[in-house]
N, C-alpha and C positions, 0 to 999 in steps of 0.2 A: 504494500500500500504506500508507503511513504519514498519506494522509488517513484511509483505511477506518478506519485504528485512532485516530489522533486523533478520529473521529467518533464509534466504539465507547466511546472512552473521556469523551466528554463528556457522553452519554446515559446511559453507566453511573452517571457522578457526580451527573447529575440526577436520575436513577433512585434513588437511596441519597436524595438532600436531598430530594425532595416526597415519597415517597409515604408513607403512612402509620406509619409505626414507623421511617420514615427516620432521617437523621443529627439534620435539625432537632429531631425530638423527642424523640430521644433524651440531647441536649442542655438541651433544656428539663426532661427528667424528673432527669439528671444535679444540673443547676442545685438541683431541686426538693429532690432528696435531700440536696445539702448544706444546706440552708437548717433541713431537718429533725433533721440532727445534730448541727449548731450549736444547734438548740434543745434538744437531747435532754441535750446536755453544759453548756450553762445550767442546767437544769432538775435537774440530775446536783446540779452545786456549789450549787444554791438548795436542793435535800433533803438535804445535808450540814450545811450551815448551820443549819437548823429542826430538825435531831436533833442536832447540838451541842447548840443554846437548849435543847431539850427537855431533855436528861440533863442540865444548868446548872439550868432550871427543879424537876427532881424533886431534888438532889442539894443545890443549894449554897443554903443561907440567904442567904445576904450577897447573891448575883444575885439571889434573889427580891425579898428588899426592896430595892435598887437599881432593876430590874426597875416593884414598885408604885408607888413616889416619881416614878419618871420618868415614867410612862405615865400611870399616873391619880391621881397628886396627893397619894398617902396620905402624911397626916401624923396626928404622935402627940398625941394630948391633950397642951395646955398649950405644943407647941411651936411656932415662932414662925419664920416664913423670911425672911431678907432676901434681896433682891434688888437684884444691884448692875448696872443698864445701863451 
């Protein structure tokens, strides 16, 4: 008796791990989905970020011109940058 069901039970388990929508890939798809919410929730705090900058960019003078200077260089007629390495 308790081979029968040892037997039962190991053909069951391999039954569940190959076949088709078994364990294995249900794992893989598992795996899959995390990889996907990890990026969802990246991509979450990266579009909070860019609508901060954005209401900074419509709102605040001082970050725009901070913003120009840094990025592309604007400087004012007659004024002069040092640059200390």
């Amino acid at each position: 008796m308790n081979k029968i069901l040892a037997t039962i039970s190991i053909c069951l388990f391999l039954y569940l791990c190959l076949k088709n929508d078994g364990l294995i890939d249900y794992y893989k798809e598992y795996t899959y989905h995390q990889t996907l919410i990890n990026k969802k929730n990246i991509l979450k705090t990266e579009l909070e970020q860019i609508k901060a900058e954005n209401q900074l960019l419509k709102n605040d003078k001082r970050y725009i011109e901070k913003t120009v200077r840094e990025e592309y260089f604007y400087i004012y007629p007659d004024e002069i940058i040092i640059s200390v390495d």
